[in-house]
N, C-alpha and C positions, 0 to 999 in steps of 0.2 A: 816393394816395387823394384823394380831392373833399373839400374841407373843407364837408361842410354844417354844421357846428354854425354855422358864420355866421349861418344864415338862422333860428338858436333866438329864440322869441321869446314873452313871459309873456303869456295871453290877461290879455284886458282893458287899455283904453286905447287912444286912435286911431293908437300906433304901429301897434300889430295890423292896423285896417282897411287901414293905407297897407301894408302887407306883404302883405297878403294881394289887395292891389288891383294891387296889381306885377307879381302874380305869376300872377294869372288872368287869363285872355285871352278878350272876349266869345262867349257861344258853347262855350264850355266846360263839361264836366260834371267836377267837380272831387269824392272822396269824403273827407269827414272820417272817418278810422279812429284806433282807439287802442282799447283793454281798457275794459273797461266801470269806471265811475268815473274817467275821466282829461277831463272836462267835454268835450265833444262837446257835448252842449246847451245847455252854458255860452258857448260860441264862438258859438254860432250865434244865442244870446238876444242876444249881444255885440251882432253885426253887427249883426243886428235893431234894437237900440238906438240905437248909433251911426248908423246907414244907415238912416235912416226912408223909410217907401216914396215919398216925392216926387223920393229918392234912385237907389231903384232896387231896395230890399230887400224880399222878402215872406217871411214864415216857417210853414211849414205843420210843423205840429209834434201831439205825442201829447197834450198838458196837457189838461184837464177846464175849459172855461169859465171853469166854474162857480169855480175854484180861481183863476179871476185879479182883478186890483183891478179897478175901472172904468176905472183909466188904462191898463191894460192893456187893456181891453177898447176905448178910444176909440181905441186908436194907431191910425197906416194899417201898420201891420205886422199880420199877421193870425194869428193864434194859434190855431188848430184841432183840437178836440178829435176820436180816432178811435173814444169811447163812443159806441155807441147812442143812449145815454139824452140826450145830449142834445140830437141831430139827428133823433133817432128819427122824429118828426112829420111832418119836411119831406120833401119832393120833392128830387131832386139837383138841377132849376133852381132850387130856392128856396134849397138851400145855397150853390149857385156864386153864388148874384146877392148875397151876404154880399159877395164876393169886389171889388163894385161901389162901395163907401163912398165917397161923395162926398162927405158932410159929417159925416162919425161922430162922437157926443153922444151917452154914454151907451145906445150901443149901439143909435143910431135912425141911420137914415140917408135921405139923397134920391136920386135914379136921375134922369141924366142921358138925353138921348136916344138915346146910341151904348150904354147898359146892354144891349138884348136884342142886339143883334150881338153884341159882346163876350162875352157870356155863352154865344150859341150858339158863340161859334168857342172861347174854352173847353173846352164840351163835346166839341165832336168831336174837339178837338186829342186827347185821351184816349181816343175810342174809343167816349164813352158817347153817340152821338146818340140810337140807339134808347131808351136810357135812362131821359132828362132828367125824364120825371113820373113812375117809381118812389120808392117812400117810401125811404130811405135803409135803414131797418132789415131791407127787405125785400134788401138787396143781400147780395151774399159778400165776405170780408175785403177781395180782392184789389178789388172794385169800390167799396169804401168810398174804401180809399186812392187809386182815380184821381177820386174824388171829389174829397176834399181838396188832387189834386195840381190837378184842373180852380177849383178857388176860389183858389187862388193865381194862378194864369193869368189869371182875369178881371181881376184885379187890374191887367194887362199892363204888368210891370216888367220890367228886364233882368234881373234878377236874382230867381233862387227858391231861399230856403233850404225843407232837408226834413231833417227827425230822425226817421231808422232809418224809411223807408214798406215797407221789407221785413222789417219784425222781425215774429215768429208766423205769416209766412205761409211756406206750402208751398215747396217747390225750384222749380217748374215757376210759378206766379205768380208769386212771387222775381223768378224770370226775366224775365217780362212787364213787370213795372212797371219795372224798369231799360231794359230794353230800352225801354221809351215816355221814360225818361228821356233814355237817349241819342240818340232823335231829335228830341223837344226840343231838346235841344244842338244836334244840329244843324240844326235849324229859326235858330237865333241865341240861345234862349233861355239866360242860365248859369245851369247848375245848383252849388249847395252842398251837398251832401246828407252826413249821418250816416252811417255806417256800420258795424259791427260786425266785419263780416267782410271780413278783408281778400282771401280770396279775390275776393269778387263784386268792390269796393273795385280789384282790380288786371285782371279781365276786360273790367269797363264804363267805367271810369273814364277822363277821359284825362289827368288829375292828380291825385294822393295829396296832402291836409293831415295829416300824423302829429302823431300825439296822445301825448303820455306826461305825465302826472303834471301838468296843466294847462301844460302847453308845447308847443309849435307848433314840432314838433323840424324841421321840413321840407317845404316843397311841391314835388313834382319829379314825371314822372311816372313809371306804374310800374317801366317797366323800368329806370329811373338809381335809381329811390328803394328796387326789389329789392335792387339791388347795393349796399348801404350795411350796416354795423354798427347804424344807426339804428333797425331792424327787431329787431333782439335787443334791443334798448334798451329799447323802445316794449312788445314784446308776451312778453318774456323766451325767445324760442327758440335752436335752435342750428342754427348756419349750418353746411350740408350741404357748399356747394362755392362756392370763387371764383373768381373770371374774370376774369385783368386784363388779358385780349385789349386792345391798342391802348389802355392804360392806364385804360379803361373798367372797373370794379366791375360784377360781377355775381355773383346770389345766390340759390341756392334754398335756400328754409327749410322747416322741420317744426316741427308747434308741439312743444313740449317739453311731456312728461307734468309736473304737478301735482302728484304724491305724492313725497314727503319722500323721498331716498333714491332711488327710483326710477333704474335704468340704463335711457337710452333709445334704445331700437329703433325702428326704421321696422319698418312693419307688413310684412305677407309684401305681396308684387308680387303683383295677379291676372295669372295666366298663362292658366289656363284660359278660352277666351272660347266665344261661341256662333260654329260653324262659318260658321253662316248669313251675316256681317257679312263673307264671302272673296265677292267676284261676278267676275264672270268678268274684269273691266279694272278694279274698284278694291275699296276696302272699305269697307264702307256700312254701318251700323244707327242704332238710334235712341240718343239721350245721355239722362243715364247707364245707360240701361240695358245695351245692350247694348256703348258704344263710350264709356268715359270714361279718365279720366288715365291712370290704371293698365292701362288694355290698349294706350294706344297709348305706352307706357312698353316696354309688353313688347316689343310693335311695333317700336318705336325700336332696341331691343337685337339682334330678331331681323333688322331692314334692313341692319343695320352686318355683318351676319356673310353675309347672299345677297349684297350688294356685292364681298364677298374682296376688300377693298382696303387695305392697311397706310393706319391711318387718313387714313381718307378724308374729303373735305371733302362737306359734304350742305349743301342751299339749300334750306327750310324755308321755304312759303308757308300763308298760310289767306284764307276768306273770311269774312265779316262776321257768321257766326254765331255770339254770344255764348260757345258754349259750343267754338268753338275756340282761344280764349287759354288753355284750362285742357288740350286735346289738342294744342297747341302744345308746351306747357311740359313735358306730361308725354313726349312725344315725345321733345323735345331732352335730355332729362336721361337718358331709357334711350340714344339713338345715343352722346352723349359718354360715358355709362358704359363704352360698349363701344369708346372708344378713339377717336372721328369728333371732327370739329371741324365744329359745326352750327353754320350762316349763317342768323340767323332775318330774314328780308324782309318781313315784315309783313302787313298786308292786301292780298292784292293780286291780280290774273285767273288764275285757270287759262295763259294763255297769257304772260303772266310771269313764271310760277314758271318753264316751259318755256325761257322764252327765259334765265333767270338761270341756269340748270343748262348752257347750250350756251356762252353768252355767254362766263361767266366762268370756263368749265371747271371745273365740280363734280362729284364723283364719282356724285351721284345727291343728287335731289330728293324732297321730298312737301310735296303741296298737301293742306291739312285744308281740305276743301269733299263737300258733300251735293251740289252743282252745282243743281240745278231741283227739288230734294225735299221736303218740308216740313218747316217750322222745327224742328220734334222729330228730327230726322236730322240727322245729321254723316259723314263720312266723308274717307278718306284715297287719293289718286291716284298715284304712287310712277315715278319715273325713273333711269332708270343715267346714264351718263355722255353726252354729247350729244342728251339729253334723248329716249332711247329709252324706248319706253313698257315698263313690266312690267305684264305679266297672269296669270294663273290658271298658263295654262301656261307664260310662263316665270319664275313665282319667289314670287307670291303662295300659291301651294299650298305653296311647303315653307317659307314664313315661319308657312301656317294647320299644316301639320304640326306646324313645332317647339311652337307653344301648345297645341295638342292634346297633346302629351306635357306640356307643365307643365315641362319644362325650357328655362330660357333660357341663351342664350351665356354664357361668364362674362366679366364684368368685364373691362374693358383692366388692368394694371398702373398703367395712367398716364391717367386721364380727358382727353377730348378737350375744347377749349371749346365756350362758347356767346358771341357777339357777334351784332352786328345790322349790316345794311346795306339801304337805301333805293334802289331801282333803279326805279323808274316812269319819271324821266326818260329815263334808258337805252334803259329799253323804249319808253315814247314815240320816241324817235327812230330805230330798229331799225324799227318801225312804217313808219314815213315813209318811210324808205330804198327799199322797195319802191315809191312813186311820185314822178312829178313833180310837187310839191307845189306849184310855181307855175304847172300845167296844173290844179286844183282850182279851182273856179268858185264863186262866194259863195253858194253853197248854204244856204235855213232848210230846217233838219232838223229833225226834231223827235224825243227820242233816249228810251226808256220802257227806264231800267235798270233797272226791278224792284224795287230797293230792293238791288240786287246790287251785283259789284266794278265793273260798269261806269261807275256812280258818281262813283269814284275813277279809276279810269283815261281814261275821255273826258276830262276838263279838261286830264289832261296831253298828249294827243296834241293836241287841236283848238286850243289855245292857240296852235298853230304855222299854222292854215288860215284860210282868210277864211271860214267860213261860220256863220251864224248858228244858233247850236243853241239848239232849245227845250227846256229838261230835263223829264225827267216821273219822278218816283220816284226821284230821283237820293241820298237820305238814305240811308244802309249802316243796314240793319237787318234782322236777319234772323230776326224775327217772320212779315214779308213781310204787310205789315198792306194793302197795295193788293188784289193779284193774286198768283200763284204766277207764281213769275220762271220760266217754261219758255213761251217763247216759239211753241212751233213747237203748242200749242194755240190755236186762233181765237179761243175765250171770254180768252184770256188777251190779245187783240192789240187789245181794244173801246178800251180808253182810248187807246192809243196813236191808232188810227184817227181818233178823234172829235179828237184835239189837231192832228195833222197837218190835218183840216177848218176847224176854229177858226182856227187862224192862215194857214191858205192857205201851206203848206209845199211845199217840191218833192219829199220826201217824208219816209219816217218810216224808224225805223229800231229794232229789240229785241234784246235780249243777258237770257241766262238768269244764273241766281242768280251764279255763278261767271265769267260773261262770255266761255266760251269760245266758245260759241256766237251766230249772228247771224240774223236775217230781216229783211225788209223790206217796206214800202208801198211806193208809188208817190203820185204828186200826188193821184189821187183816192182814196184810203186803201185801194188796193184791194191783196190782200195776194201778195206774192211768197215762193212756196216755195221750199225750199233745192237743188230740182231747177233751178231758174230762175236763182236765184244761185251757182250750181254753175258751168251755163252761160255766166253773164255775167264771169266772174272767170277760166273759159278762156278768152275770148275776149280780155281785156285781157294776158293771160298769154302768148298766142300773138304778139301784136301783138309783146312784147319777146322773146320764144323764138320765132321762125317753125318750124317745123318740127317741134314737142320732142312727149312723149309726155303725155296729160291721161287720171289717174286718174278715173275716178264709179265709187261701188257700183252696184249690179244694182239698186237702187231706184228710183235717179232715173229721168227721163223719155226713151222713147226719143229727143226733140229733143236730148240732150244730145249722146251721139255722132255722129250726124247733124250738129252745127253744131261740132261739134269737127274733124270731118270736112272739113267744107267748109271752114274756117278753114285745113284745111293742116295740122292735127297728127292725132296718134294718137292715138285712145281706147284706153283700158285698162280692161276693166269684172272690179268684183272685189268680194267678200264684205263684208259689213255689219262694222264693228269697226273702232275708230282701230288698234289695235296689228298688227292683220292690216295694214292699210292703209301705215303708216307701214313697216311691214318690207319691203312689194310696192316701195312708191316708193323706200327704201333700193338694193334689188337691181335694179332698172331706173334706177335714176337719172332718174325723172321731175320733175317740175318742179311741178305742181300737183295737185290732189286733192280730189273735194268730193263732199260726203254728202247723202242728200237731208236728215237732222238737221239740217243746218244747222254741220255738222263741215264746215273749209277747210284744207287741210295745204300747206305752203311748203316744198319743197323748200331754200332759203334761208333757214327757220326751224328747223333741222334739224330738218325733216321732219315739225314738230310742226305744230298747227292754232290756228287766230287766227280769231277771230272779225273783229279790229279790222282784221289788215291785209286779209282780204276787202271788208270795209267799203271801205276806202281804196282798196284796186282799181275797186271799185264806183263810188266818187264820180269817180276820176280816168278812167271811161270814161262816164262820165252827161257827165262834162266835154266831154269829145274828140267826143262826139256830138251836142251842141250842141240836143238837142232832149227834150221832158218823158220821164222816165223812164216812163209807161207806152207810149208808144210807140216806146224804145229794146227793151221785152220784147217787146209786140206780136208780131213775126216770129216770138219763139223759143217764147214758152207760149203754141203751138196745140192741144193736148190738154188730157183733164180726167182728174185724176189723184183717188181716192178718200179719199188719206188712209191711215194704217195703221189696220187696225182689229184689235182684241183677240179672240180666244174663247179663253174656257177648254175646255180637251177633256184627256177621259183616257186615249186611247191615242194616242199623236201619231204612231208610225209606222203602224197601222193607218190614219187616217184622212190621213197622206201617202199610203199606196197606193191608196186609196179616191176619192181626188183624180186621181190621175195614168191609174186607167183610167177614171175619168169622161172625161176628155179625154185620149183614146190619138191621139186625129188631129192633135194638136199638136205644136210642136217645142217638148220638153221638156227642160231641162238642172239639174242637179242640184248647182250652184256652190253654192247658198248655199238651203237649204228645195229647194224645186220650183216653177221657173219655170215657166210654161203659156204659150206665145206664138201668136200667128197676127196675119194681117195687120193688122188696122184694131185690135187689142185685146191687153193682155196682164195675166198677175198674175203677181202674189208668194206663196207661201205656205211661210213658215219658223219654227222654232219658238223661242222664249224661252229663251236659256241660263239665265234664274236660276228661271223657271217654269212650272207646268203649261200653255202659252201654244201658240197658233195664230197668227202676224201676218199680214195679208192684205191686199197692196197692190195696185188695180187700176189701169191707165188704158186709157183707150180717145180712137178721133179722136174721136169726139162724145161729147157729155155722155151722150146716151141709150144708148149701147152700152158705158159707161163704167160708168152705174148697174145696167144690164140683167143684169151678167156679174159684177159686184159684187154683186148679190142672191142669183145665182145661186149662186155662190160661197159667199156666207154661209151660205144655205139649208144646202146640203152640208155644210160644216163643224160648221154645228149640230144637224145630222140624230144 
C-alpha cells in the first residue's frame, strides 16, 4: 500500500501553505472534500490569510458582509456574500468591479485604468456578458454564483479559492458551474474549491484535498486518492472492492447508512432502462435520465456476457463530458463484476479507444461519448476484439433484450480488476506511421476542436510535425459553451473560417465532440466536404497501394469514383454505416474508406476510422503537391452537392414508391433508400434508422440543376 498518511497535515500554520503549495500545480482545479464540520472553510479562510492576494489568493465564499470586521472587509482577499440582501441593489458590473480594489480603506476603493477591461473579461470568462447591468436579485441561484465566481476573477490572481458554489443548487446547474470551473483551470486559472460531495469532487476535479476531523489527510488525485483506506477514514463508508493491479490501490465506495445497527445493502441495480437509448450503432440518451451509473452498470455486466470470453480484458474510453467519469465508473464495476479485467484510458478520441482495443489486443472496448450531441446526452460505442464495431444487429439488441427482462448475468466467482493506462502517445505515433512525416511541410493550420477530445489529442500527434497550429476551442469541456462540436454543419464552421482569415493560414481544419470525425477549409476558408476529403485521402492512399480497392458510400460525390478510377484503383460503392462499412472492407480487404460524414476507415487501423490519420494523409499530399490547397481540390469538386436534408414523413414506404414512379425513366438502384440517377444529376433518398425521417441528397454538374431537382424533390417528399 502507498503510505499516504505522510502527507497528514494540521490545518492552520504556513506548514499547511507549503504543502499544499507542493502539491498543486498552476492551472489546476483542486476539490476540498470531507463531511460537513471537518473545516473546509476553515482551510480555505487559512490560505486566504496566509496567502494575501498580492500573493496570489482570492476567496469567494458564502459569509454575510455584514458578519465581517472591517479588517476583514479591507483585506485584498475578497469575502463574498451569496444573500440577496446585500447585493441586492447592484448591477453584476458593479459587484464584479468590488473585485477591482486598488486601494481598499474601509471598504472604499480607487479604479485604475485597466478596471473596465478587466472587469469585462471577468464577465465573459463566466458566460455573463449579456448580463453585466441586470440587478443581481433579479438573477437565478446558478447566475448569482457565476457572479461571485466573475469578482474573484477581476481580482486576476492565480489563484481562486470557492466554498461549496454548488451547494442548494439543482443537479443540472451543479453541473454547469464546475464545468465553468473546470475550464477556468484550464484557461491557467487554479482553482481551490470546497466541496461536499465527493462524487462531483472526483468527476471534475483533477486533485482531491481530504478533509477529516481538521486534517489534511491527503492531496492525490482521484483515482490514487479512490484507491486509499483514507476515504473510510474521512467519510466512514465501506469499501466495496480492491485492486492492487500493478501494486496500484483502487476503490469503489458506497456511502454507509447512518442508522445505528443498520446491515448495509447496495441498493437494487436499475436494470430496466428505456428501450429508446439501443440506436442502430451505439447507445445514446440523455444523463441521468435516461443513461446514468446504474444503467450502464447493467451495461457493463450485460457486455462481459455478449463478448463469451473467459474473462476478458476490455479498454474503457470516454470523452470530456462531465457526466462520463460517473458512466465510466459505473461501467467498469458491473464488466469486473462479471469476471473482465477493465483498462480504464481515460479521456481520450473515439479513434483511440479503437486503436487501444487492436493495438494492445483487448477483448472488446467502449467509448462513453454522445460524439457531436448536446451536452445533456452521453452515450456508449462498444467493440470486440480488433476493434470490430457492434451494432443493433450484431449484439446491442440482445444486451437491450437481456435489460428489458430485468435480469442481469450473474456475478463472476471471482471479480475482475480495474487499473488505468495512458496510450495518447501510442496512439500519436500509430498516427504518424501511416505518413512520411519528414515529406510534411510547415504548414499554419489553424485547428476548431470544439471544446472536444481533439483538444487533447492534437498536441500529442503535431508535437512531432513542423507545422504551426492555431488552437481554437482547444479547452475539454463538454458544456460546449462556443458551438456544437459536429462539424459537418456550416453554421458550426464560422469561427473556424474567420481564424483560418485572421492569421492567413494554409488552412483550417474541425473534429466533432469525440474527434472521430474531420473536415476541412482551404487558404481561403472556403469549406471542403467529406466527399472531397474522401477523394483526396484516396488519392494519397493509392500513390502507396497502386492498384488496391477504395471504399465511398453511395453519398459521396460522383467525382469520387471517377478519380479513384483514373488513379488506377477500384471503387467500391456501399451503404451508409461504419459497421456495414468496416465488415465490407473486412471481406474485400480494401485498403481505405470514406463517408461523405466525414467517417475515414484504415484498412491498417483495423478497419476502424480516424479522423487524425485522414488529417495526416491530407497534409502529407497538400505537401507532395507543392501548391495552396484550394487548387489541389479544384480539379476534383466540380459539382454542387445539396447537403442532406431532413423531412419528417409518415408513411415512408408509400412515399418511397411515390418517388420511384415520379422518376420511372431513371436508373434506379435500391442499395441503400432509392437512388434516382441520370446524367448531369442525381439524388439520394433513404430513411432514418432511429426515426420518422426522409434523408435527401442531391448533386448536380451545375449549381442550377443541382438546386432545380433539389426543390423538386423536396416538393414531392413534402406533398
Amino acid at each position: 500500500m502507498i503510505a499516504l498518511d505522510a502527507l497528514t497535515v494540521r490545518i492552520g500554520g504556513r506548514d499547511l501553505l507549503r504543502n499544499l503549495r507542493a502539491r498543486i500545480a498552476p492551472g489546476e482545479f483542486v476539490a476540498v472534500v470531507g463531511p460537513n464540520g471537518v473545516g473546509k472553510t476553515t482551510l480555505l479562510r487559512t490560505i486566504a490569510g496566509l496567502h494575501p492576494i498580492s500573493s496570489g489568493a482570492v476567496l469567494v465564499m458564502g459569509s454575510d458582509l455584514r458578519a465581517l470586521s472591517v479588517r476583514e472587509r479591507a483585506t485584498r482577499a475578497a469575502f463574498v456574500t451569496a444573500e440577496e440582501t446585500v447585493f441586492e441593489h447592484l448591477a453584476v458590473r458593479e459587484v464584479v468591479a468590488m473585485g477591482r480594489l486598488a486601494h481598499a480603506k474601509w471598504w472604499r476603493w480607487t479604479r485604475n485604468p485597466n478596471d473596465e477591461a478587466a472587469i469585462d473579461t471577468a464577465i465573459a470568462s463566466v458566460g455573463m456578458r449579456d448580463m453585466a447591468d441586470r440587478d443581481v436579485a433579479t438573477l437565478s441561484a446558478g447566475e448569482r454564483q457565476r457572479a461571485w465566481i466573475a469578482l474573484g476573477l477581476a481580482q486576476e490572481t492565480p489563484i481562486l479559492l470557492l466554498d461549496e458554489p454548488t451547494s442548494h443548487l439543482d443537479v443540472r446547474v451543479a453541473q454547469e458551474i464546475l464545468q465553468l470551473l473546470v475550464r477556468l483551470a484550464r484557461g491557467g486559472k487554479t482553482i481551490l474549491c470546497a466541496l461536499h460531495d465527493l462524487n462531483e469532487a472526483s468527476a471534475y476535479a483533477d486533485r482531491i484535498a481530504l478533509l477529516s476531523e481538521r486534517q489534511l489527510l491527503a492531496i492525490a488525485t482521484p483515482q490514487r486518492l479512490l484507491g486509499t483506506e483514507l476515504i473510510e477514514r474521512a467519510y466512514g463508508i465501506a469499501l466495496d472492492r480492491i485492486n492492487l493491479a500493478d501494486g496500484t490501490p483502487r476503490v469503489f465506495a458506497r456511502p454507509r447508512r447512518h442508522r445505528a445497527g443498520a446491515v448495509e445493502e447496495r441498493a437494487p441495480v436499475q436494470t430496466k432502462v428505456d428501450p429508446g437509448i439501443f440506436k442502430s450503432y451505439d447507445v445514446r440518451g440523455i444523463y441521468p435520465t435516461q443513461l446514468n451509473e446504474d444503467v450502464a452498470y447493467a451495461i457493463g455486466r450485460c457486455f462481459v456476457a455478449l463478448l463469451g470470453v473467459d474473462k476478458p480484458r476490455i479498454a474503457a474510453g470516454r470523452d470530456m463530458r462531465p457526466s462520463g467519469a460517473h458512466l465510466a465508473q459505473g461501467f467498469a464495476r458491473g464488466a469486473s463484476d462479471a469476471g473482465a479485467d477493465v483498462v480504464q484510458i481515460g479521456m481520450v478520441s473515439t479513434d483511440a479507444l479503437y486503436f487501444a482495443v487492436g493495438k494492445f489486443g483487448f477483448d472488446g472496448g467502449v467509448m462513453i461519448t454522445a460524439s457531436h450531441n448536446p451536452a445533456q446526452y452521453n452515450g456508449m460505442k462498444f467493440t470486440r476484439a480488433q476493434a470490430r464495431a457492434i451494432s443493433l444487429d450484431t449484439g446491442l439488441s440482445t444486451i437491450a433484450q437481456r435489460l428489458a427482462s430485468g435480469e442481469l448475468p450473474p456475478k463472476a466467482a471471482k471479480p475482475g480488476t480495474i487499473s488505468e493506462r495512458d496510450i495518447l502517445d501510442d496512439f500519436a505515433e500509430h498516427c504518424l506511421s501511416f505518413v512520411d512525416r519528414a515529406k510534411i511541410k510547415p504548414f499554419k493550420i489553424a485547428i476548431d476542436a470544439g471544446n472536444g477530445m481533439a483538444g487533447e489529442t492534437i498536441p500529442h500527434v503535431f508535437r512531432s510535425l513542423p507545422c504551426d497550429v492555431v488552437p481554437i476551442y482547444f479547452e475539454l469541456d463538454g458544456s460546449f459553451p462556443n458551438h456544437p462540436a459536429s462539424p459537418i454543419e456550416p453554421e458550426n464552421m464560422a469561427d473556424l473560417q474567420a481564424e483560418v482569415k485572421k492569421h492567413h493560414c494554409d488552412l483550417g481544419v474541425a473534429f466533432d465532440g469525440d474527434a472521430d470525425r474531420m473536415f476541412i477549409v482551404d487558404e481561403k476558408a472556403g469549406l471542403i466536404d467529406g466527399s472531397t476529403v474522401t477523394a483526396l485521402v484516396a488519392l494519397n492512399t493509392l500513390k502507396k497501394h497502386p492498384g488496391s480497392k477504395i471504399l465511398y458510400n453511395l453519398i459521396c460525390s460522383r467525382s469520387v469514383p471517377e478519380l479513384i478510377e483514373k488513379a488506377g484503383g477500384i471503387p467500391v460503392r456501399s451503404k451508409v454505416g461504419h459497421s456495414i462499412i468496416k465488415e465490407i472492407m473486412r471481406e474485400q480487404d480494401i485498403v481505405f474508406g470514406g463517408e461523405h460524414s466525414g467517417h475515414f476507415y484504415f484498412r491498417d487501423n483495423w478497419y476502424a476510422d480516424s479522423g487524425m490519420i485522414a488529417l495526416l494523409a491530407c497534409l502529407e499530399l497538400f505537401s507532395e503537391a507543392g501548391k495552396p490547397v484550394s487548387e489541389v481540390i479544384a480539379p476534383i469538386d466540380t459539382r454542387f452537392r445539396s447537403g442532406e436534408i431532413n423531412t419528417k414523413v409518415n408513411d415512408i414506404p408509400a412515399k418511397l414508391a411515390e418517388i420511384q414512379e415520379h422518376y420511372k425513366d431513371a436508373d434506379i438502384d435500391h442499395l441503400d433508400g432509392v437512388t434516382i440517377s441520370y446524367p448531369h444529376w442525381w439524388m439520394n433518398v433513404r430513411p432514418s434508422n432511429t426515426e420518422p425521417l426522409l434523408r435527401l441528397n442531391v448533386e448536380g454538374d451545375t449549381r442550377e440543376l443541382m438546386e432545380q431537382h433539389r426543390d423538386e424533390a423536396l416538393a414531392l417528399i413534402r406533398s
